[in-house]
N, C-alpha and C positions, 0 to 999 in steps of 0.2 A: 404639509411638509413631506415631500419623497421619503421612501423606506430606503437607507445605505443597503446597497449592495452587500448581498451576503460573501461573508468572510471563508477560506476553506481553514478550518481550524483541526490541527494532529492533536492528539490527545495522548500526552505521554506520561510515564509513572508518575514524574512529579511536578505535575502541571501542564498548562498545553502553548499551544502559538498559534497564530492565524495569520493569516496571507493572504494577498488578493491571488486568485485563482480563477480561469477560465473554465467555463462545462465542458466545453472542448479537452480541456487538459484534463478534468476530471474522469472525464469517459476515456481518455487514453490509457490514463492512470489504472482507472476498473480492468481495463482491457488486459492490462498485462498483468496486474494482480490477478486474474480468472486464471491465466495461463501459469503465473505461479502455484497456484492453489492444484491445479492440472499437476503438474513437474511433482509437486508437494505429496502428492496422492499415489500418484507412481513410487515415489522413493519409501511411501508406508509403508506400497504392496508387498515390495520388494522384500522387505521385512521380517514379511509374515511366511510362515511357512507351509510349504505345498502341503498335498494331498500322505507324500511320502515323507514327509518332516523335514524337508532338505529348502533350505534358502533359496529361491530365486537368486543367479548374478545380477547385482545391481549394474543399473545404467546410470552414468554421472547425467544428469538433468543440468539446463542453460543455468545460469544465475538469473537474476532479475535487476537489472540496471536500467531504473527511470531517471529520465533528468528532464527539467523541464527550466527556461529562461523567462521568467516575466521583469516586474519589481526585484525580487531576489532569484536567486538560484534554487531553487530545490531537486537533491537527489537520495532516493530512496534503492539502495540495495539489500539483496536477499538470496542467500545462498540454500537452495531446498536442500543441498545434499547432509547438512549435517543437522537437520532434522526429523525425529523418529513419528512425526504428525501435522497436518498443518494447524493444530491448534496448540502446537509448540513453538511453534514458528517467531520469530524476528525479526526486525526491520530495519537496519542503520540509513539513520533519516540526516541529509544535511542541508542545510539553508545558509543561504553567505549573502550579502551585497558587502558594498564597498565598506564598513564600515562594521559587520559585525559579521561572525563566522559560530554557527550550531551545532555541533556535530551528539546526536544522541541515537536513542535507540526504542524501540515501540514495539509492543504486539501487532504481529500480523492481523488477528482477528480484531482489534481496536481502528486499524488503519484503515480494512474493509466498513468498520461501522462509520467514520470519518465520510470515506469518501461518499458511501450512500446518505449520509444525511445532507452532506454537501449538495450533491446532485437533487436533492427533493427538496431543502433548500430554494435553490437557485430556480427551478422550474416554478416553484410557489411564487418568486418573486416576480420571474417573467412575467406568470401568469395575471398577477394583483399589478402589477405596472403598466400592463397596455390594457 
């Protein structure tokens, strides 16, 4: 009996959801998470103070607006600027099809563990299926 295609499952405070997901979307997904964790990292420096004790001007950093159409909709946004770390960080996650609508919220560093397990995942299964 075939192994079902692995699921991408979010894991959130109070319980999780799975979804059919592509690698493709998954590695797009990594991709802009890098780049928010990037933006994320900037708005820390920012923070910290120089050599003469005086703040850095902060530079407002993009948001993060993924959206991807499969089965359902999923859209993950993320605003760096009103966090002091990226391991403060936040995620407002939303999943819709015709008949049911998600709208919650996730650790940035839970949604990076997500997505990597998803992608090793899915390469294991490639791998075991051909």
């Amino acid at each position: 009996m075939p192994r079902p295609v692995p699921k991408f499952t979010v894991n959130l405070a109070g319980g999780s959801v799975a979804i059919a997901f592509s690698t493709e979307a998954a590695r797009e997904l990594k991709a802009q998470i890098n780049q928010l964790m990037e933006s994320l990292r900037l708005v820390a420096s920012k923070n910290t103070p120089d050599a003469t004790g005086a703040k850095p001007k902060p530079v407002r950093q993009p948001n993060m607006e993924y959206q991807h159409t499969g089965e359902v909709f999923l859209e993950i946004f993320c605003n760096p600027n009103i966090y002091a770390t990226p391991f403060a960080a936040k995620v407002n996650i939303t999943l819709r099809d015709d008949r049911i609508r998600l709208i919650t919220e996730a650790q940035l560093s839970q949604l990076v563990d997500d997505v990597n397990k998803y992608i090793e995942d899915m390469a294991q299964y490639i791998e075991t299926s051909h």
